[in-house]
VEXDREN-2710 file (C-alpha; in Angstrom, 1 decimal):
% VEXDREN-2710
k/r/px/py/pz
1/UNK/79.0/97.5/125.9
2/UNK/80.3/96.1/122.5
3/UNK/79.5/97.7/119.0
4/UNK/80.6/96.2/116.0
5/UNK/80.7/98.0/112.5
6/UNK/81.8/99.2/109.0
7/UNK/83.2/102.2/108.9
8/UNK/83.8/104.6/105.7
9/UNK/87.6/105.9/104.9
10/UNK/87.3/106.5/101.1
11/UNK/84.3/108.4/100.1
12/UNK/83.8/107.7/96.5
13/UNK/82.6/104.3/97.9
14/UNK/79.8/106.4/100.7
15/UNK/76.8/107.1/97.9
16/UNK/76.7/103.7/96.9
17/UNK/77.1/102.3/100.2
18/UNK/74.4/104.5/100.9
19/UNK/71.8/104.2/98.6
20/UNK/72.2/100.3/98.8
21/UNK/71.7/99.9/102.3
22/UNK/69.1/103.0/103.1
23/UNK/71.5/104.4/105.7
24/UNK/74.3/106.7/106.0
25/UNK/77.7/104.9/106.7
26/UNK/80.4/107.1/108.8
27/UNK/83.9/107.3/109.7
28/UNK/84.9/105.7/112.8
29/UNK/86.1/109.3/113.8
30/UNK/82.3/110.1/114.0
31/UNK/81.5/107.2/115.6
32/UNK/83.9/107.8/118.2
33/UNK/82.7/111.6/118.6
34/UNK/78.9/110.8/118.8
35/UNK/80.0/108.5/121.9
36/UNK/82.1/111.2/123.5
37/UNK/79.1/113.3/123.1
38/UNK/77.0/111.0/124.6
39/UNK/79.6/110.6/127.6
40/UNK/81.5/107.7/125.8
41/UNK/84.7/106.4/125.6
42/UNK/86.1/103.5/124.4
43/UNK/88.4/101.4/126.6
44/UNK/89.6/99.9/123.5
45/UNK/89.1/99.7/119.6
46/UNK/90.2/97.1/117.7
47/UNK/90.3/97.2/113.7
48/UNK/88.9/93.7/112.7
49/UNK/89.5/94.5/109.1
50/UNK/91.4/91.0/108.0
51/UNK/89.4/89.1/110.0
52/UNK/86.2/90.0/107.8
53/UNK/88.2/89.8/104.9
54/UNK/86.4/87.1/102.6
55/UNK/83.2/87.6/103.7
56/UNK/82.2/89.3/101.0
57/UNK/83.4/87.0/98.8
58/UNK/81.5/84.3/100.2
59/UNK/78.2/86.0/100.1
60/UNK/79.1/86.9/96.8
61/UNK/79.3/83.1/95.9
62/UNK/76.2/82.1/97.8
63/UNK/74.2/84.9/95.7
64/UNK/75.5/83.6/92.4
65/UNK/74.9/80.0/93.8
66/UNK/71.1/80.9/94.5
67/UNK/70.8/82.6/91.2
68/UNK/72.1/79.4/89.6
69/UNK/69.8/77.0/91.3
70/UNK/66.3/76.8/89.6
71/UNK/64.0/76.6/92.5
72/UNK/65.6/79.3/94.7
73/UNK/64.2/82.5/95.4
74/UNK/66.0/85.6/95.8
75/UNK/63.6/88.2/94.5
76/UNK/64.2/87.7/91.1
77/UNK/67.2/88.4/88.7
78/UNK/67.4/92.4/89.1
79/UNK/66.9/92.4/92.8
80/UNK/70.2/89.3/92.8
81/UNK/72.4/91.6/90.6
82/UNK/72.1/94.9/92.7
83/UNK/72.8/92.8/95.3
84/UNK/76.0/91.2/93.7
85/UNK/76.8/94.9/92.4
86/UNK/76.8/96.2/96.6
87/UNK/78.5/93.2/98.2
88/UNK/81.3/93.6/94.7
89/UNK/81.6/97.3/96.3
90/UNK/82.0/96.4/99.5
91/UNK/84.6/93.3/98.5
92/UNK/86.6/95.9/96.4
93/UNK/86.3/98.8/98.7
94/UNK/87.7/96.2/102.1
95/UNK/90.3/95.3/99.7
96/UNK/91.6/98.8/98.8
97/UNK/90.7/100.0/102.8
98/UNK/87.6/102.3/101.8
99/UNK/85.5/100.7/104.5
100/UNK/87.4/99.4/107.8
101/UNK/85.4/96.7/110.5
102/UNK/86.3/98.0/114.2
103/UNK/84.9/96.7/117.3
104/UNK/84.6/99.3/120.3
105/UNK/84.6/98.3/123.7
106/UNK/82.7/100.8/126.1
107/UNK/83.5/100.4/129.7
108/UNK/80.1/98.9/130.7
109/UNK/76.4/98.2/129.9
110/UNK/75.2/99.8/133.3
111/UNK/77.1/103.0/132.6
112/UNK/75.6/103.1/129.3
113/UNK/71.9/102.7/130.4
114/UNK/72.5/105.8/133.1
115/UNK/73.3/108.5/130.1
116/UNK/71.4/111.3/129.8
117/UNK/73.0/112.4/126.4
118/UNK/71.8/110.9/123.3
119/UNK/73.4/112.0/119.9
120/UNK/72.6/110.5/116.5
121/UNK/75.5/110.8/113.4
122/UNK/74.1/108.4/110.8
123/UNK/73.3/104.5/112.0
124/UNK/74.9/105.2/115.3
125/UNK/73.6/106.2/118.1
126/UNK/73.6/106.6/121.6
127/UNK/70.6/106.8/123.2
128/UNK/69.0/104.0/125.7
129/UNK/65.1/103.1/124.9
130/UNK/63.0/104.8/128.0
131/UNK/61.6/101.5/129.0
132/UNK/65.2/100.7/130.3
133/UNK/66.0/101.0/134.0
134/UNK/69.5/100.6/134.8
END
């Protein structure tokens, strides 16, 4: 199993993550605990930080491209510049290291499909749908 995600290490950054997305980011510390848990444990974690490096700046740029071009619609002007405002944070916050990108390797899909455990900390969980058979 492979999970992918922002994590939080400077929390003056976490309420406006927050209230942007509608969800509560978390430390990868708290990831890694809710999967323990759960009967998790990573056979590797690997920080992916400068890889995702400009990403925010491109979005950025494609936002303020849409908002230049007449005929595109992006939900109007107030909707584009809360969205510029969020992907700025995140841009400036991955700059200064406030939010990290890790990806989490978990030993394998079947394994995770037999837990009995499910925990919840924030947008991770660990906890298979019922209609899943291993």
């Amino acid at each position: 199993m492979f999970i992918g995600d922002r994590f939080i290490e400077d929390s003056k950054y976490e309420a406006q993550f927050n209230g942007y997305w509608h969800a509560r980011i978390g430390t990868l510390a708290e990831y890694r605990i809710a999967a323990e848990q759960a009967g998790f444990s990573p056979d590797r974690v690997e920080d992916l930080s400068a890889r995702t490096e400009h990403f925010w700046s491109v979005t950025i740029a494609l936002i303020e491209a849409e908002g230049r071009d007449s005929g595109a619609s992006f939900g109007g002007a107030e909707k584009r510049e809360k969205s510029l405002q969020a992907f700025r944070l995140m841009r400036r916050g991955s700059a200064r290291e406030a939010f990290v990108t890790h990806f989490l390797v978990f030993p394998s899909q079947s394994d995770f499909l037999k837990a009995s455990n499910c925990c919840v900390v924030g947008r991770p969980f660990f906890c298979p749908p019922a209609s899943i058979s291993p």
